[in-house]
Structure formats: C-alpha cells, structure tokens
KOLGUSE-335205 format. One record per atom (N, C-alpha, C, O, CB): residue in three letters; x, y, z. Coordinates in steps of 0.1 Angstrom, whole numbers, padded with zeros to 4 digits, always signed. Atoms other than C-alpha are relative to their C-alpha. Glycine has a CB too. Example, Ala and Ser with C-alpha at 12.3 -4.5 7.8 and 13.67 -1.06 7.14 Angstrom:
2
ALA+0009-0012+0000 ALA+0123-0045+0078 ALA+0009+0012+0000 ALA+0019+0012+0007 ALA-0010+0000+0012 SER-0009-0011+0000 SER+0137-0011+0071 SER-0008+0011+0008 SER-0003+0022+0009 SER+0004+0005-0014 
END
This chain:
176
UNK+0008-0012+0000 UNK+0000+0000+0000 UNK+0009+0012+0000 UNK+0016+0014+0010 UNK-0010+0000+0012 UNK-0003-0014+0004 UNK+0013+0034-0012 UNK-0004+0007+0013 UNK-0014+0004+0019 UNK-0007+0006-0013 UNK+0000-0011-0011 UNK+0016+0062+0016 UNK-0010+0013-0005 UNK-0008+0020-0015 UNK+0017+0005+0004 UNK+0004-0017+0007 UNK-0005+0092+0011 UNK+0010+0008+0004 UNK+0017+0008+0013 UNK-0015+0008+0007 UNK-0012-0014-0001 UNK+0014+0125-0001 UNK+0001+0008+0013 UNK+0012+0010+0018 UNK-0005+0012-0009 UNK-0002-0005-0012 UNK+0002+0142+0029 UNK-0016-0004+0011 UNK-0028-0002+0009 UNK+0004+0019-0004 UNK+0007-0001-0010 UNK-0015+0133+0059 UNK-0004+0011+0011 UNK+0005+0019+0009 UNK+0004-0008+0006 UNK+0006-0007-0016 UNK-0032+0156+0093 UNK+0003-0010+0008 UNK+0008-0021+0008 UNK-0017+0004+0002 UNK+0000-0003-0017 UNK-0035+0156+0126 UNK-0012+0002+0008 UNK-0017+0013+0007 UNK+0009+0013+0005 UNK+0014-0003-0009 UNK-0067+0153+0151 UNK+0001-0003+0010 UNK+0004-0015+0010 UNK-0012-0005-0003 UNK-0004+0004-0013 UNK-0065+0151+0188 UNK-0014-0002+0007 UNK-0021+0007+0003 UNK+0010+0011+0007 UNK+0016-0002-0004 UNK-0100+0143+0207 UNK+0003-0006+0013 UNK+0010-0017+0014 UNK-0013-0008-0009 UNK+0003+0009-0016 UNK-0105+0135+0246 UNK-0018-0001+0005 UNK-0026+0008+0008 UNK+0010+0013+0017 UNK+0016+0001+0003 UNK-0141+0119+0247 UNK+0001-0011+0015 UNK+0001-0023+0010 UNK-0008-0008-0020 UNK-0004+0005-0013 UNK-0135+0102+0284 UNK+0013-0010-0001 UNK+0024-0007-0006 UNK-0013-0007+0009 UNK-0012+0009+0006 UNK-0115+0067+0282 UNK+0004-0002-0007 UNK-0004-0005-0016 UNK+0001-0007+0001 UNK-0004+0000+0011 UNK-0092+0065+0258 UNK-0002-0017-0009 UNK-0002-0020-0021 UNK+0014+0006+0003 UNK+0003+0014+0004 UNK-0097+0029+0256 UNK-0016-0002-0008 UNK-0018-0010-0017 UNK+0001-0009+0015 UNK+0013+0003+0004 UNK-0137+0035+0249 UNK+0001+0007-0014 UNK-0008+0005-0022 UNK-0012+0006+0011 UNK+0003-0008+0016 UNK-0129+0059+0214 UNK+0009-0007-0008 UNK+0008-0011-0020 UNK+0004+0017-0002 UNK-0011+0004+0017 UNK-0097+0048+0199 UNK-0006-0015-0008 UNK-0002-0015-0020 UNK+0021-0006+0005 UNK+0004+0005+0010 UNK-0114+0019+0185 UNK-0011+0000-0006 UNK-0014-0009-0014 UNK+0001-0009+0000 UNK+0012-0010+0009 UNK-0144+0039+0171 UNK+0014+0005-0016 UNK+0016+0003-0028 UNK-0008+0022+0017 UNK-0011-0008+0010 UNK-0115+0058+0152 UNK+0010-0008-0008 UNK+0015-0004-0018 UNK+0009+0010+0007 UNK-0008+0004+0011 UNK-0093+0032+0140 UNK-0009-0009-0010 UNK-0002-0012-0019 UNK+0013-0007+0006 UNK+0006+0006+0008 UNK-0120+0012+0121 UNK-0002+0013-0010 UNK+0003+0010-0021 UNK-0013-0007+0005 UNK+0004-0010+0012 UNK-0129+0047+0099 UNK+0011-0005-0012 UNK+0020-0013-0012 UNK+0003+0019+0006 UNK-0006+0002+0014 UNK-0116+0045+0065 UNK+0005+0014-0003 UNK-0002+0024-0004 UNK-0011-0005-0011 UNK-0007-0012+0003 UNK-0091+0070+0058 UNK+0017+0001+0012 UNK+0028+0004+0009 UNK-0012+0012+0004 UNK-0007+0001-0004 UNK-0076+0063+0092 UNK+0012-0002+0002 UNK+0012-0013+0008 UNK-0003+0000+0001 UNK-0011+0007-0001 UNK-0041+0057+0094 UNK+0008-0006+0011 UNK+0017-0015+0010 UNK+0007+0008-0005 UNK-0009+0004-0011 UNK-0029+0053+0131 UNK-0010+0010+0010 UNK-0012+0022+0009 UNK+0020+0005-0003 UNK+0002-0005-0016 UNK-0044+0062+0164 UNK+0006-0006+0014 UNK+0010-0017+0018 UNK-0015-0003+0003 UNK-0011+0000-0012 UNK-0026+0067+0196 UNK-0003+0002+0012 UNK-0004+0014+0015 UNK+0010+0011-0001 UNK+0006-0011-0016 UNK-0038+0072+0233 UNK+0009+0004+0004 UNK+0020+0000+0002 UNK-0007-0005+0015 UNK-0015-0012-0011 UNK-0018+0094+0253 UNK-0008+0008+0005 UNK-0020+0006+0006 UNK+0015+0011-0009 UNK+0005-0007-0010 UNK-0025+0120+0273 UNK+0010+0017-0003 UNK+0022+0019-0006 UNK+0002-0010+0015 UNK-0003-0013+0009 UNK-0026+0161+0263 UNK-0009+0012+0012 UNK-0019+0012+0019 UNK-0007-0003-0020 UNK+0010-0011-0007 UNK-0038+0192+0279 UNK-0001+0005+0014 UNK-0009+0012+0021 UNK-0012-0003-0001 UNK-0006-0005-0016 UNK-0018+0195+0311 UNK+0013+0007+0001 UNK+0018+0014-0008 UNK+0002-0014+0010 UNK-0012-0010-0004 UNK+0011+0209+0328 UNK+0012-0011+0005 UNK+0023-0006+0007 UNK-0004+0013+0015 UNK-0013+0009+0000 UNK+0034+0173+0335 UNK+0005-0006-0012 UNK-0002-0011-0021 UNK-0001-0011+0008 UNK-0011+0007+0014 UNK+0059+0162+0311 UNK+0001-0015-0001 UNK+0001-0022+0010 UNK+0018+0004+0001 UNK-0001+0014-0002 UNK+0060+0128+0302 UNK-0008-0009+0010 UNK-0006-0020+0015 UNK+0011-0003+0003 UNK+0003+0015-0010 UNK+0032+0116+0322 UNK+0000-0011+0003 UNK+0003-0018-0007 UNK-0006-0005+0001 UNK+0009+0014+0004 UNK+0021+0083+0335 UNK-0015-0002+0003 UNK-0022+0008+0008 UNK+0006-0011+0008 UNK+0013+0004+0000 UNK-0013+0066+0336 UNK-0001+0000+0015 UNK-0013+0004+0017 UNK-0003-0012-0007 UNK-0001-0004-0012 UNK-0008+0068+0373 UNK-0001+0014+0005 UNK-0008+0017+0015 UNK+0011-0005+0003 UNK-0004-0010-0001 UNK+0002+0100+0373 UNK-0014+0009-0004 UNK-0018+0017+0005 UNK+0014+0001-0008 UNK+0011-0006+0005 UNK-0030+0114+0353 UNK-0014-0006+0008 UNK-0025+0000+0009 UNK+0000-0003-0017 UNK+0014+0006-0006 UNK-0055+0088+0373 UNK-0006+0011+0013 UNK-0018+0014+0015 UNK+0004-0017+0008 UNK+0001-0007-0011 UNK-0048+0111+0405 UNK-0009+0016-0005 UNK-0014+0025+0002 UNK+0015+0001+0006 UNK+0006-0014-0002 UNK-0061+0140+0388 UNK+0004+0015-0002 UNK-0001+0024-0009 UNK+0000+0000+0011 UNK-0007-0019+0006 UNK-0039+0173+0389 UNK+0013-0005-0008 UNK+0024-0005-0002 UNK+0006+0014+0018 UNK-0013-0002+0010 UNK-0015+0167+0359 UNK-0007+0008-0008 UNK+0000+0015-0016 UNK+0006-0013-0008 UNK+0011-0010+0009 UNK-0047+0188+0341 UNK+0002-0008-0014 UNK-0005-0004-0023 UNK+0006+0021-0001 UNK+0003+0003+0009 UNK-0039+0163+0313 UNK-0014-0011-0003 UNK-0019-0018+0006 UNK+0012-0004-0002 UNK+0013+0011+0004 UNK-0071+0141+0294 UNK+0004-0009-0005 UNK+0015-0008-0012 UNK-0011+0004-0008 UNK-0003+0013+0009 UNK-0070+0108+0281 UNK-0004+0004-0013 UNK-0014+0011-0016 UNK-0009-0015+0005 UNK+0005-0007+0012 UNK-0070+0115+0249 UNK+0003-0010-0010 UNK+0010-0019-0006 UNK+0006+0014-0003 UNK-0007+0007+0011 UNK-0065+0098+0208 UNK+0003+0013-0009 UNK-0005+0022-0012 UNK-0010-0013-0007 UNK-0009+0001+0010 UNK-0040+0108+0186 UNK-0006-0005-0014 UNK-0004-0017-0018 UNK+0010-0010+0006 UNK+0007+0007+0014 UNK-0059+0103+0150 UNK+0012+0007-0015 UNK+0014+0019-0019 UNK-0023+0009-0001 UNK-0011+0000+0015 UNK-0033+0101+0117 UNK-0010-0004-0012 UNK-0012-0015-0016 UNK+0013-0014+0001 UNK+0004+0004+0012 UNK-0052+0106+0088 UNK+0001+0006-0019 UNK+0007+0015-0024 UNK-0012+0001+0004 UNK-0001-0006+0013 UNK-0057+0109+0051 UNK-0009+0008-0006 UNK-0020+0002-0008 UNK+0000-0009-0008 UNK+0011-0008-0001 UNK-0076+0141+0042 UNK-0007-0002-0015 UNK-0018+0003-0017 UNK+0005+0016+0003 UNK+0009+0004+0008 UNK-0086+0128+0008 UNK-0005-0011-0001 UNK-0008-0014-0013 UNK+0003+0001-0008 UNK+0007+0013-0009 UNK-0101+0097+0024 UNK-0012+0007+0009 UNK-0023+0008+0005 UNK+0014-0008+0013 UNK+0006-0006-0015 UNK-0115+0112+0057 UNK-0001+0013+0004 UNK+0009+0016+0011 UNK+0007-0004+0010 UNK-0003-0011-0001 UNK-0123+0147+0061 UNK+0001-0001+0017 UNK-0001-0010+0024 UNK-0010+0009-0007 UNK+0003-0001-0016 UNK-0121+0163+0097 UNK-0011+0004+0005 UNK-0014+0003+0017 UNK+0007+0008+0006 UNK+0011-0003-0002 UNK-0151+0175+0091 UNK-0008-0016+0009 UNK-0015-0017+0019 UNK-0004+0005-0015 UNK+0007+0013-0003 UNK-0162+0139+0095 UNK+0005-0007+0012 UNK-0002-0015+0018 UNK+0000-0009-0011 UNK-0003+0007-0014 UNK-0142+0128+0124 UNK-0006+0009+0010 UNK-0009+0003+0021 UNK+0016-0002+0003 UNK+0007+0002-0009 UNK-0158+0150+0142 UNK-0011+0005+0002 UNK-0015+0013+0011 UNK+0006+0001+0006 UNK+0015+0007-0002 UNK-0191+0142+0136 UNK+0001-0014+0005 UNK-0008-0018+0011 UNK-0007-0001-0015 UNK+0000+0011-0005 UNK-0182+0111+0145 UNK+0004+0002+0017 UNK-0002-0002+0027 UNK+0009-0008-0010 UNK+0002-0008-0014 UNK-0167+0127+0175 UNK-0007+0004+0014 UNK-0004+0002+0026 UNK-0001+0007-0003 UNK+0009-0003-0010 UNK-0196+0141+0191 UNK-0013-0014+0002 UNK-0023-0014+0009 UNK-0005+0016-0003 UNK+0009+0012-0002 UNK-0215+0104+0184 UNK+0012-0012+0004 UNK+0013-0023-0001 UNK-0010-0003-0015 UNK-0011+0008-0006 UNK-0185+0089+0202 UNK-0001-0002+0017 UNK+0003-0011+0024 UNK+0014+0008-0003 UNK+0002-0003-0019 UNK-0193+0101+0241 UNK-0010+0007-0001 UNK-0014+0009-0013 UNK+0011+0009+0010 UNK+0007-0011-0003 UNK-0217+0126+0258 UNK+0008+0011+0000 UNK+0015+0013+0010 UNK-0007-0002+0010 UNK-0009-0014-0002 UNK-0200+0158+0250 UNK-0009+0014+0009 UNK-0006+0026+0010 UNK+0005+0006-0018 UNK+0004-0011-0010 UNK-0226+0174+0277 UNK+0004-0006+0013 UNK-0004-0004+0022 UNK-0016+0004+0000 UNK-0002+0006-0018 UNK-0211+0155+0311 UNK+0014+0009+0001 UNK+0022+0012-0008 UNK+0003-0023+0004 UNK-0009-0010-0005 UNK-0189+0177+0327 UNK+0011-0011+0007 UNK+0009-0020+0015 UNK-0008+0011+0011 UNK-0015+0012-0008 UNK-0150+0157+0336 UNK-0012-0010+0003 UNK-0020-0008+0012 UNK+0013+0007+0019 UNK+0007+0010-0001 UNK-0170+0124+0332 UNK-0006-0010-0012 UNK-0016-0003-0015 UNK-0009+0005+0006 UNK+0005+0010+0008 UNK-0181+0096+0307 UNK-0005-0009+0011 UNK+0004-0013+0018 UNK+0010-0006-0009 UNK+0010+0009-0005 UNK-0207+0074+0327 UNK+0009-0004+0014 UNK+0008+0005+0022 UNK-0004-0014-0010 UNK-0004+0003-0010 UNK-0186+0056+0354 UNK+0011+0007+0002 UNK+0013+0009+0014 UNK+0002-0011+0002 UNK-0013-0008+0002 UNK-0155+0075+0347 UNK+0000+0010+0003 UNK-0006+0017-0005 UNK+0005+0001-0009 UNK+0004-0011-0004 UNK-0152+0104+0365 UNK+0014+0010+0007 UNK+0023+0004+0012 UNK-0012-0006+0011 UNK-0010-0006+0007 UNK-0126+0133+0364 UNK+0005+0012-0009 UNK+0000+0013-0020 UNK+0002-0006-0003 UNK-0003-0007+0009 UNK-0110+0159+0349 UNK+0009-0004-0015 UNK+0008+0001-0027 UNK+0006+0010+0007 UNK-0006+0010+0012 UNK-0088+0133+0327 UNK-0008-0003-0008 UNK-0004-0004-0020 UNK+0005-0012+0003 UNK+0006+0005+0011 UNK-0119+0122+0311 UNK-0012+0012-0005 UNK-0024+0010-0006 UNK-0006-0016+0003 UNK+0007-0013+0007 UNK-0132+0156+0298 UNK+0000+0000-0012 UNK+0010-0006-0018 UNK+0005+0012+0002 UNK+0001+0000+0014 UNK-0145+0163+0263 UNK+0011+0012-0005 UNK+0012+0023+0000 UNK-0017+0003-0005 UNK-0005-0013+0008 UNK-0124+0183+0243 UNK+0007-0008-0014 UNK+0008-0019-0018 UNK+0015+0011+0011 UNK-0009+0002+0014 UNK-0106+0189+0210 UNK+0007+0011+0001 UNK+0006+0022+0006 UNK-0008+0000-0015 UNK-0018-0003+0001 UNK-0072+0195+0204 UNK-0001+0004-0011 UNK-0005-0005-0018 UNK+0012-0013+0001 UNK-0006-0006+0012 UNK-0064+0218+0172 UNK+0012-0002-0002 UNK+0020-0003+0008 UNK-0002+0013+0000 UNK-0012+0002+0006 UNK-0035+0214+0151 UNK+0001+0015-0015 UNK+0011+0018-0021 UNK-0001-0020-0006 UNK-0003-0016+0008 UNK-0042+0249+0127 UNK-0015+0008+0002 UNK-0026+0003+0004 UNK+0006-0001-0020 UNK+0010-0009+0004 UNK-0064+0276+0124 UNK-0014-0009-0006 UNK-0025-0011+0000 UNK+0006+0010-0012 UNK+0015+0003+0009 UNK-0091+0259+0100 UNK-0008-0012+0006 UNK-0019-0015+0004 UNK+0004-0005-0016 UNK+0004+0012-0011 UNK-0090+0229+0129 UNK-0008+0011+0008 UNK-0021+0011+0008 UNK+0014-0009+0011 UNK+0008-0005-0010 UNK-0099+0253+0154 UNK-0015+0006-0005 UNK-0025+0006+0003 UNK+0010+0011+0005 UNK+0014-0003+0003 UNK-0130+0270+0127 UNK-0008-0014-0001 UNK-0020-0015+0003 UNK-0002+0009-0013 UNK+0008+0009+0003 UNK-0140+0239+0119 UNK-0007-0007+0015 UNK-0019-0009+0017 UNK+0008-0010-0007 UNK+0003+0006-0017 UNK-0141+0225+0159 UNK-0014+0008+0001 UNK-0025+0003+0001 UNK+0015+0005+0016 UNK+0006-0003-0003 UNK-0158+0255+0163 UNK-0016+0003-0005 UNK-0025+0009+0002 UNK+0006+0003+0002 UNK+0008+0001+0004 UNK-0182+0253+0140 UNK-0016-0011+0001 UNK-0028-0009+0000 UNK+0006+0001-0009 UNK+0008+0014-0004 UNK-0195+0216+0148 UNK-0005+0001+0011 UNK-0017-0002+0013 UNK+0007-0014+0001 UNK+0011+0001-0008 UNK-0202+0223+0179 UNK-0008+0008+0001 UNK-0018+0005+0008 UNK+0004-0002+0010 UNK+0011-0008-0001 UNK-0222+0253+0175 UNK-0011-0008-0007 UNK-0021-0008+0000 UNK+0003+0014-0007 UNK+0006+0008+0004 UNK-0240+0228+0152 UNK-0008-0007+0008 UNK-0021-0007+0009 UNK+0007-0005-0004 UNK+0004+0008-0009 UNK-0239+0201+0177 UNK-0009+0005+0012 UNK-0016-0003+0019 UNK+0010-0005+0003 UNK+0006-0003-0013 UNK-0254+0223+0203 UNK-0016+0003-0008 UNK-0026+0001-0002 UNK+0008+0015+0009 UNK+0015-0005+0005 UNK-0284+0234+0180 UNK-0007-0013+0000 UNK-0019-0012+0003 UNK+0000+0008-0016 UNK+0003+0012+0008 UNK-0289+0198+0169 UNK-0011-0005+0007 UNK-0021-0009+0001 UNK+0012-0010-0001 UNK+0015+0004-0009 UNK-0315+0190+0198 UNK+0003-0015+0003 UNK-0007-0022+0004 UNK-0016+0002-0009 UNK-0005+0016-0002 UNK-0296+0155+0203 UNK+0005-0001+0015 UNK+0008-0012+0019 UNK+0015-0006-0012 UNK-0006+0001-0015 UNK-0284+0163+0239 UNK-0009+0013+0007 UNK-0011+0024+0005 UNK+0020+0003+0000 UNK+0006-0009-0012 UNK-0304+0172+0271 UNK+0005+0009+0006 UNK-0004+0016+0011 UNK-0003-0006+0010 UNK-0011-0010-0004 UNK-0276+0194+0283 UNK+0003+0007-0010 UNK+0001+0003-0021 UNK+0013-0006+0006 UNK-0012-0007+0007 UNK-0255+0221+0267 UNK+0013-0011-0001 UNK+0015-0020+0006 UNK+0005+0014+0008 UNK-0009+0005+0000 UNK-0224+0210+0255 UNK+0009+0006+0003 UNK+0012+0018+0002 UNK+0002-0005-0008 UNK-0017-0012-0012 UNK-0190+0215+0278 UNK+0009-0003-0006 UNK+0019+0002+0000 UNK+0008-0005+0019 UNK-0009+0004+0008 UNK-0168+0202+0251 UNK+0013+0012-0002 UNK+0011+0022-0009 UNK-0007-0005-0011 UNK-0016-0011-0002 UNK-0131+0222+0255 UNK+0003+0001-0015 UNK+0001-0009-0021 UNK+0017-0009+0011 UNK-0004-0003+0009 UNK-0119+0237+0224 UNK+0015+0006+0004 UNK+0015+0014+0012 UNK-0010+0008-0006 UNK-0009-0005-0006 UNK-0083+0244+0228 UNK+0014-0003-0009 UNK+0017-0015-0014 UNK-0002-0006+0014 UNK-0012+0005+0014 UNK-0049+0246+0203 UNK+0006-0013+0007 UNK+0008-0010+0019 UNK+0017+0015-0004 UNK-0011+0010-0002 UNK-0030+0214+0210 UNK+0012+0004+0003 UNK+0017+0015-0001 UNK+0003-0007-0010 UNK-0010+0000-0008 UNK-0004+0211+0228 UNK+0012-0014+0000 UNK+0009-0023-0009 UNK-0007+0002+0014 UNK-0006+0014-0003 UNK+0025+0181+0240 UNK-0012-0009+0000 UNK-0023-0006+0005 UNK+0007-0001+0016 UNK+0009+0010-0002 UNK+0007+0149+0233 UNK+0015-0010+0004 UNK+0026-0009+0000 UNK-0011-0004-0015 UNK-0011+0008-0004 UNK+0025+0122+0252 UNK-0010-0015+0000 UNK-0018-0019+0007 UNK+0008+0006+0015 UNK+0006+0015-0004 UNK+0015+0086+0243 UNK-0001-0011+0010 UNK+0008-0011+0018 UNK+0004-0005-0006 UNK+0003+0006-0016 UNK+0004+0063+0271 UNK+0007-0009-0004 UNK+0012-0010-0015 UNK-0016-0004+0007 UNK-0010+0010+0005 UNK+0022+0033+0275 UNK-0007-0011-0009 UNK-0018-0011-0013 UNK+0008-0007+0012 UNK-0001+0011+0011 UNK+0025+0003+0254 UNK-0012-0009+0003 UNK-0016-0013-0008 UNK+0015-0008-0001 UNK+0010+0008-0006 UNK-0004-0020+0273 UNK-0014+0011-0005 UNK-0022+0005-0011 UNK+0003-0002+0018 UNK+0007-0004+0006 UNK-0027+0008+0263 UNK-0006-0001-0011 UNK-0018-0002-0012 UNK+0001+0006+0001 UNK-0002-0005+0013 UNK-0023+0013+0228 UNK-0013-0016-0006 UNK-0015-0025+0001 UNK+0023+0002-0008 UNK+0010+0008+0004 UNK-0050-0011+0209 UNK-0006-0011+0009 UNK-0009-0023+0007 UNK+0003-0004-0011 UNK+0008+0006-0010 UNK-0065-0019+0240 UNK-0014-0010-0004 UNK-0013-0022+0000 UNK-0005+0011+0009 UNK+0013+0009+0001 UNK-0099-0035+0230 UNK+0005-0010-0011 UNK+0006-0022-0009 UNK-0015+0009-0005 UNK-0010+0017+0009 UNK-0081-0055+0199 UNK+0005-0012+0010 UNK+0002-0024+0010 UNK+0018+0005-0009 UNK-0009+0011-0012 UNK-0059-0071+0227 UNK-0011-0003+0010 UNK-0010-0015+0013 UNK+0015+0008+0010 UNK+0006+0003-0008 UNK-0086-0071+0252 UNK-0017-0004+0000 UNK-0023-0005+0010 UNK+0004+0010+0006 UNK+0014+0004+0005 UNK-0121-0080+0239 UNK-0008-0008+0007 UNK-0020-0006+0007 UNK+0001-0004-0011 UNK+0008+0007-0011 UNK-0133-0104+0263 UNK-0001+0006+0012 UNK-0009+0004+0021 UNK+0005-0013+0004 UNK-0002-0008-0015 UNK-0119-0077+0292 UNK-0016+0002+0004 UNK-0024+0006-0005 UNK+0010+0019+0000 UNK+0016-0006-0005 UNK-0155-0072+0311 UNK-0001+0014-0005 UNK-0011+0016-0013 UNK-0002+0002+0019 UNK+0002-0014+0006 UNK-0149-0031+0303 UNK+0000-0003-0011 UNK-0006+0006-0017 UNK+0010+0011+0003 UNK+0003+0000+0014 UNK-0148-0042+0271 UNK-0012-0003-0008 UNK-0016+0003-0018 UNK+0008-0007-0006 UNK+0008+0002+0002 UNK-0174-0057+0267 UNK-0016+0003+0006 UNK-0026-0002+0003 UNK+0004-0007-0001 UNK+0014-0007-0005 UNK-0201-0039+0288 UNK+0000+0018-0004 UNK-0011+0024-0002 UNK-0002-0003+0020 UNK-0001-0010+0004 UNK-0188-0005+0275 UNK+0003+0004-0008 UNK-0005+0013-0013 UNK+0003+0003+0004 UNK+0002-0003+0016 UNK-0171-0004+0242 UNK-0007-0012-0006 UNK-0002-0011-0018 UNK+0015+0002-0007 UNK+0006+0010+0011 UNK-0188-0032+0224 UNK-0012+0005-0001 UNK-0015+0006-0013 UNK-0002-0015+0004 UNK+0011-0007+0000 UNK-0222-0015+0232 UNK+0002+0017-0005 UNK-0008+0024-0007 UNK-0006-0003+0014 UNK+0000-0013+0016 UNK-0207+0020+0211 UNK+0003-0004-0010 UNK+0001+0005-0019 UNK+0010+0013-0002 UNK-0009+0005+0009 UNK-0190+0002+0188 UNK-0014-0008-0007 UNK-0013-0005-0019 UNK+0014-0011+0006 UNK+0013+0002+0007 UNK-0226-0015+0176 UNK-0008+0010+0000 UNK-0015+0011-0010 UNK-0008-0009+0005 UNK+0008-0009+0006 UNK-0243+0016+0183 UNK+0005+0003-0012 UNK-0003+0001-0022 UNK-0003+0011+0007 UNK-0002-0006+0013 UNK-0223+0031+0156 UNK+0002-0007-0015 UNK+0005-0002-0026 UNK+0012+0006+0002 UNK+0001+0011+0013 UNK-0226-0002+0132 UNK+0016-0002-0002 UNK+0021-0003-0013 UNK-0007+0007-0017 UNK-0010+0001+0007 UNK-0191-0007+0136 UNK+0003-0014+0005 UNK-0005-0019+0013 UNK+0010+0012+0003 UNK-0007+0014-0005 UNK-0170-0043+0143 UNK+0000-0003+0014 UNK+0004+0007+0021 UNK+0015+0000-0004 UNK-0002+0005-0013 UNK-0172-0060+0177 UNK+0015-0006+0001 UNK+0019-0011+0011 UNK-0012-0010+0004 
END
C-alpha cells in the first residue's frame, strides 16, 4: 500500500481513551491512532500520574489521517457520536478531569472547523444538556504506554470491554 502524499493531525479527549480509539481506528481513511494524554502541565506523564487527577492532562486519541479519504469534518461528527460531550469531567462511570470532552487543534481551520460543529452540535437537539466540550490549540501529546495502545483489539473479552465499548461500537454499526 502506497503512503498518502500528505496526511493531518486530530487530537480528541471523549473520556476513556480505551472507549474511542477503536471507534477511530475502524474509519476509513484512518491511518494510526494513539492514546496518550494532552492538555496538562506534566511532562511525560504516567497513567498513574493522570489517574490522580492534577496533571490537568485528558486521556486523549492521537488520530493520523488521510484528508482525501476522511475529512475532519467527519471525524468529528463522528466525534460528538463517540461520548456525551454534555457530562462535565465524566463519561458514565468515569469520573474526572482526565476524562473531559475536548478537541485538540492542530491549525487555524481545525480550530473553525471544531468550532463550527459544535455550534452545530449544540443546535442539533440530540443532547439534554449544553455541550462542555473544551476547544483548545494542541499542545504536548505524550503517548500512554504500550499496554494501552489497541486496548480493545488485545482485550475484547476484558469485562470493560465488553459492557462498555462493544455496546458504542454497535451503536455506531461498527465491528465488535
């Protein structure tokens, strides 16, 4: 397979990183998704280090794609049908400033576009709340460790896997 000429950059924290990145790496276009952790004030976290709380970083993915494949437009639409982007530091049991909604910009036309969807998304009448979803330029992304990284591939029988992503991962018609 031939490399595309030029790839982007999309950063998204939609609570566990484990519950999106495999929403995102099934898309078509995708090239590589990464969890790590972005949007704080320690260098080189660890997953330890972010569980406690004040590193101000979010679990976040890392999305590598091909923009004549996959717009960004479309990741994030897919995005905001990824989590509740109205729970405040929180996805369902997960609870926290680590698992806050936000998006990570990588230029200008990231940041109109972000901001465009969610003015969208807020009109849309699909969420009982407003949406708290952080808009914010990107920053250090520091990949989580190596046991993370295609968590539900490797882990698919895990109970969290199966009482939490397997049930988005069919809402969205995608692969169990």
């Amino acid at each position: 397979m031939t490399a595309p000429s030029q790839t982007e950059t999309a950063t998204f924290a939609g609570g566990c990183f484990w519950c999106i990145e495999e929403i995102f790496r099934q898309q078509p276009g995708v090239l590589k998704v990464t969890s790590g952790y972005t949007g704080g004030t320690v260098k080189n976290p660890t997953y330890a280090q972010v569980c406690e709380g004040d590193t101000g970083h979010a679990e976040a993915i890392q999305i590598v794609f091909d923009p004549l494949k996959i717009s960004y437009e479309n990741l994030l639409a897919l995005f905001w049908k990824s989590h509740d982007p109205s729970q405040l530091n929180r996805q369902g049991a997960d609870v926290g400033t680590q698992y806050r909604s936000a998006i990570f910009t990588h230029s200008d036309a990231q940041q109109a576009a972000a901001r465009a969807s969610l003015e969208a998304e807020n009109k849309s009448g699909r969420h009982a709340r407003p949406i708290v979803t952080e808009i914010a330029i990107a920053g250090e992304f520091y990949p989580a460790e190596d046991y993370h990284q295609e968590y539900y591939l490797r882990n698919k029988r895990a109970p969290y896997c199966r009482i939490v992503i397997q049930p988005k991962l069919k809402k969205l018609g995608l692969e169990n």
